[in-house]
Backbone bond lengths (Angstrom), bond angles and torsions (degrees), N, CA, C in turn:
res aa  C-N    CA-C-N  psi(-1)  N-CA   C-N-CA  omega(-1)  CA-C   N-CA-C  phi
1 X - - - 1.445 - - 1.528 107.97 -
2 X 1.263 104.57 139.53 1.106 102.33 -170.98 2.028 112.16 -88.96
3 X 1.674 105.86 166.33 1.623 112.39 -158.72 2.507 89.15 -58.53
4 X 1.143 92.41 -37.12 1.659 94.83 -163.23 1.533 93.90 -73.94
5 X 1.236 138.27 -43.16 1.635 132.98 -163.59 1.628 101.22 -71.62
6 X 1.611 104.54 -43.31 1.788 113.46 158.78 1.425 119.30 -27.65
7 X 1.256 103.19 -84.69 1.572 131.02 156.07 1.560 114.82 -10.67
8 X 1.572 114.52 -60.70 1.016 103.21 -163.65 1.426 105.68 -85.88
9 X 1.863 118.06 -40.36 1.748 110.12 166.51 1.049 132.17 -44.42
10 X 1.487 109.45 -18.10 1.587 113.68 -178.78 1.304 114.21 -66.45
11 X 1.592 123.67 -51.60 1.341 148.97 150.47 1.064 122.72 -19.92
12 X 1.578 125.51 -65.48 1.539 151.62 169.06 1.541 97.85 -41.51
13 X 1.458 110.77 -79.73 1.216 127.59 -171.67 2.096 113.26 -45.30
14 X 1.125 89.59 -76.43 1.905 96.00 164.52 1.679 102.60 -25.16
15 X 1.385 120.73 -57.39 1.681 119.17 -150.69 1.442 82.61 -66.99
16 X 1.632 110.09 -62.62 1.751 100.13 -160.61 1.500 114.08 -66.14
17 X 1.363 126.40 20.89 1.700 130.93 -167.85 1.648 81.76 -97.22
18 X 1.139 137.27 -26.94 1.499 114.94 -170.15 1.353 125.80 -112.39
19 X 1.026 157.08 146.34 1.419 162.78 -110.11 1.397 101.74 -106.65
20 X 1.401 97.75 -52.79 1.462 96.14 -145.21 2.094 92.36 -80.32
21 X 1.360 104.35 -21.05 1.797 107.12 171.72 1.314 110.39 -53.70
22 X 1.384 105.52 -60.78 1.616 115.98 -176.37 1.481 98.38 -50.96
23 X 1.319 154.13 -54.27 1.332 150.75 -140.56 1.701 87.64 -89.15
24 X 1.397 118.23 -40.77 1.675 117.65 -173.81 1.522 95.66 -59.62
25 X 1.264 127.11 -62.08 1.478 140.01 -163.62 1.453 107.67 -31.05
26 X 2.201 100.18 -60.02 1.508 118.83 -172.13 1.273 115.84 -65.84
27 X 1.647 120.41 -13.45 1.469 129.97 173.44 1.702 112.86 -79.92
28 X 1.425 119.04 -33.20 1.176 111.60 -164.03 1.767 101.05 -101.96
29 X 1.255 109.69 -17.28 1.802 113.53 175.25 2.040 92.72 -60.49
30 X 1.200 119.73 -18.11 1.396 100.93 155.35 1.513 147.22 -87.49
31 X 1.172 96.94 -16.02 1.371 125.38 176.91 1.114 118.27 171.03
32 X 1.715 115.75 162.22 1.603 119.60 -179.90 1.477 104.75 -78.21
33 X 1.279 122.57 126.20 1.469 130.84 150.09 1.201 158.54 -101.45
34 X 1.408 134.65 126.52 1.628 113.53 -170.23 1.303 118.00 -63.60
35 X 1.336 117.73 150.46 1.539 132.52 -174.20 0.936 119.74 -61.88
36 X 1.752 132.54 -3.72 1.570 130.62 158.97 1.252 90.27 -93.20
37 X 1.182 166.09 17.97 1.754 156.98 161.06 1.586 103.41 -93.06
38 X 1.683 109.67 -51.64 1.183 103.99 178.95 1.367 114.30 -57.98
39 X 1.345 112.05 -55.60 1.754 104.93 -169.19 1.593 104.67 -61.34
40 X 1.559 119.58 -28.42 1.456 116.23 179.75 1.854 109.97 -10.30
41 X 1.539 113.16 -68.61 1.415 121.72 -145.15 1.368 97.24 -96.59
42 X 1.191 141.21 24.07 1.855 151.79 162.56 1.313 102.67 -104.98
43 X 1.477 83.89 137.86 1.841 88.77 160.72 1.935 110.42 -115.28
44 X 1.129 86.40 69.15 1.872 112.67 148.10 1.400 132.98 -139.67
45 X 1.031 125.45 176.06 1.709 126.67 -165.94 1.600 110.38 -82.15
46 X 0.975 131.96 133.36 1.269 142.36 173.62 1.571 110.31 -22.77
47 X 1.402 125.03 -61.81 0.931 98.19 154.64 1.316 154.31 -72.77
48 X 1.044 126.59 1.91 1.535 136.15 167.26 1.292 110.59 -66.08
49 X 1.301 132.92 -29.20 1.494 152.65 -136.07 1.918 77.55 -119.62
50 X 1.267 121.29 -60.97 1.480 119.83 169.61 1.406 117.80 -33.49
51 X 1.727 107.90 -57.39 1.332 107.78 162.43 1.264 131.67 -39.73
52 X 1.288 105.11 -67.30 1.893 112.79 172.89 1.972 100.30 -45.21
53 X 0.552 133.27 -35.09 1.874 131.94 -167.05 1.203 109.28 -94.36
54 X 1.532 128.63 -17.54 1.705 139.85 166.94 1.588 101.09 -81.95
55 X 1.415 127.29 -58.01 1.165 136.43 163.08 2.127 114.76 -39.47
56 X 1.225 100.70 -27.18 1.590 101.25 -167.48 1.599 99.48 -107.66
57 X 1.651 114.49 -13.90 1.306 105.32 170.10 1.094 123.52 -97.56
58 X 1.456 114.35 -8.97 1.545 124.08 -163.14 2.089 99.35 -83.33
59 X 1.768 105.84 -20.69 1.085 126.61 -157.94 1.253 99.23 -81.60
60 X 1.446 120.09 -42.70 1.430 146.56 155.94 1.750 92.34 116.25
61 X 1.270 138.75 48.07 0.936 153.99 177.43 1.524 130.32 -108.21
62 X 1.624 97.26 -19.63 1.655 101.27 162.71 1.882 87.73 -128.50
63 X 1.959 111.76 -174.63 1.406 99.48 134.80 1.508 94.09 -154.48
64 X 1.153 113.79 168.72 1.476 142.93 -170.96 1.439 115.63 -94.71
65 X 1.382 100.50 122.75 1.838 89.48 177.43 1.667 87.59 -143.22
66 X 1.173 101.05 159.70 1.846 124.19 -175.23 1.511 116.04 -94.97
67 X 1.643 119.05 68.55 1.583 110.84 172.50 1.622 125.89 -71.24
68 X 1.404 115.89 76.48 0.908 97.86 161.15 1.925 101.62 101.57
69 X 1.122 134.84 -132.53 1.428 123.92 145.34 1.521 139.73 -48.40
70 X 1.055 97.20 -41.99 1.845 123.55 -162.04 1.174 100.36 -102.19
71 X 1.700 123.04 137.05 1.520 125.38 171.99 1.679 95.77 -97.85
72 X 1.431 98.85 131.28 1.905 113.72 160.37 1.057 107.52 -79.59
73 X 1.544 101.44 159.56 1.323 117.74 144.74 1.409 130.41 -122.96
74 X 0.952 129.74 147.63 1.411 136.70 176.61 1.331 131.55 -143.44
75 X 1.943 114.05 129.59 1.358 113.01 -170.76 1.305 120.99 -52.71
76 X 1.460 123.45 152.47 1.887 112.55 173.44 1.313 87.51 -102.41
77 X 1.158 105.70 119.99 1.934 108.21 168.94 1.621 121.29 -78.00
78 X 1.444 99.13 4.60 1.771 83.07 165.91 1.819 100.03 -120.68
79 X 1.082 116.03 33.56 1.042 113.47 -162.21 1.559 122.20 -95.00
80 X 1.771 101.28 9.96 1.733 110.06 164.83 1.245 102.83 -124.84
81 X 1.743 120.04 23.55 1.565 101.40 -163.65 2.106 98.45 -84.95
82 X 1.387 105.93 -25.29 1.583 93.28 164.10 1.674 118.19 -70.93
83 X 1.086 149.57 3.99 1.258 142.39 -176.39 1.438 90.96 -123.87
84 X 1.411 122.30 -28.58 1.744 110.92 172.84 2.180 100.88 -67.04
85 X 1.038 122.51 -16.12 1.661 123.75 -155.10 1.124 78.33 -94.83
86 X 1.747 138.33 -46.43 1.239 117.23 -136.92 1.845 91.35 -107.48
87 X 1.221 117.89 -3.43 1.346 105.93 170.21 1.513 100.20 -103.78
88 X 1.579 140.13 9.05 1.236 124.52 159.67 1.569 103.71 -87.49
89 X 1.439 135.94 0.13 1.319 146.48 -177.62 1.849 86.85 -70.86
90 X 1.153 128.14 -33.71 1.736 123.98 -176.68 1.348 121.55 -83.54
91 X 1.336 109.39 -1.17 1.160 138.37 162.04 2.339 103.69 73.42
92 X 1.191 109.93 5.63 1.250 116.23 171.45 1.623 124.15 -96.48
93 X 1.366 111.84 -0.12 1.195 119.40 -166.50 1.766 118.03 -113.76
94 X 1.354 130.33 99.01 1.321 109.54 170.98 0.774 145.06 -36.80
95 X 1.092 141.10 -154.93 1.741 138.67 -175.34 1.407 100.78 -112.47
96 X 1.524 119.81 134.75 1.609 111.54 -170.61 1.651 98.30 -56.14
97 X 1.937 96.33 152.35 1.493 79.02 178.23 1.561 69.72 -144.83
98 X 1.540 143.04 126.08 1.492 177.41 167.54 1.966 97.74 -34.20
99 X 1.528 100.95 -45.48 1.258 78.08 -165.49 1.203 108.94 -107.30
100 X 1.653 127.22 7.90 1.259 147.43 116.35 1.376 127.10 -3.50
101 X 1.279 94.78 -63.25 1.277 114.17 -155.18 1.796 97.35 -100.60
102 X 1.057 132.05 -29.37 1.393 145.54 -178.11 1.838 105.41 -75.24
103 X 1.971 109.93 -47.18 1.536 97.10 168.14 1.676 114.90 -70.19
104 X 1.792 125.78 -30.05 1.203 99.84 163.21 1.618 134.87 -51.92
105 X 1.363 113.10 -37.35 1.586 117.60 -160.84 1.641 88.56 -61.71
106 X 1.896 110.95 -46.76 1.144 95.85 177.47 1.676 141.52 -50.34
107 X 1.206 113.42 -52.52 1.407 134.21 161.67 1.550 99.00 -51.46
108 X 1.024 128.91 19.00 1.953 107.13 -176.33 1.514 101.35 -148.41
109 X 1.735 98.97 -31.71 2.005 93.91 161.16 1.474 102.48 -133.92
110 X 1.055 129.49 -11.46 1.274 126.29 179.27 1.728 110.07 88.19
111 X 1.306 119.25 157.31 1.279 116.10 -168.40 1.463 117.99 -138.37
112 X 1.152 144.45 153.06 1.778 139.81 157.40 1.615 83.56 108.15
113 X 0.996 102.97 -164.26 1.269 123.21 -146.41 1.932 110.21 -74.92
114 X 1.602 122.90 -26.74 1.228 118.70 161.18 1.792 118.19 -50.62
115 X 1.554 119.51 -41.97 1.077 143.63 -172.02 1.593 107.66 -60.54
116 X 1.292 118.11 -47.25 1.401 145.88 -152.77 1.963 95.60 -98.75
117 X 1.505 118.01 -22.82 1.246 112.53 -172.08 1.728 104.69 -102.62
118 X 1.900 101.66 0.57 1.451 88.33 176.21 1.730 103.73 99.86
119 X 1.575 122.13 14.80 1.586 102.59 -179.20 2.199 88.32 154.90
């Protein structure tokens, strides 16, 4: 493996190690949202919640674009297929499959609009 494919699982891996990323992830596999919606349902400060979304873009797992006033966000949907390859290299792991992986986030934070109101 190469020092940059390293590099980048390390990244990948770190973002999805924390809770409150994984819960951002299961919010935006529904749609793209602006960054006062996301932080809406946390209880931390806007920027902290910034943090978590610098941390998830740097990972290349969300990305950010500027409509207008408000910065979005939006999931990259191929954006675990190198850490999905390199954990089918252990030979225990399927092949990422999106909507797989979209009913877990659900089952693990829940999703749509209960999720989004905080409960």
């Amino acid at each position: 493996m190469s020092h940059s494919m390293a590099r980048d699982l390390d990244l990948v891996f770190a973002a999805l190690a924390d809770p409150t990323r994984r819960r951002i992830l299961a919010m935006l596999l529904e749609d793209d949202m602006a960054v006062t919606d996301v932080a809406a349902p946390f209880e931390m400060s806007l920027a902290a919640v910034s943090k978590h979304l610098a941390i998830l873009a740097g990972a290349g797992l969300i990305s950010q674009d500027k409509r207008g006033r408000l910065k979005w966000c939006q999931l990259e949907p191929d954006a675990l297929r190198e850490a999905a390859i390199w954990m089918q290299g252990f030979g225990q792991i399927e092949p990422i499959n999106l909507d797989a992986f979209e009913r877990f986030l659900e089952a693990e934070f829940g999703t749509g609009e209960d999720a989004r109101q905080g409960g």
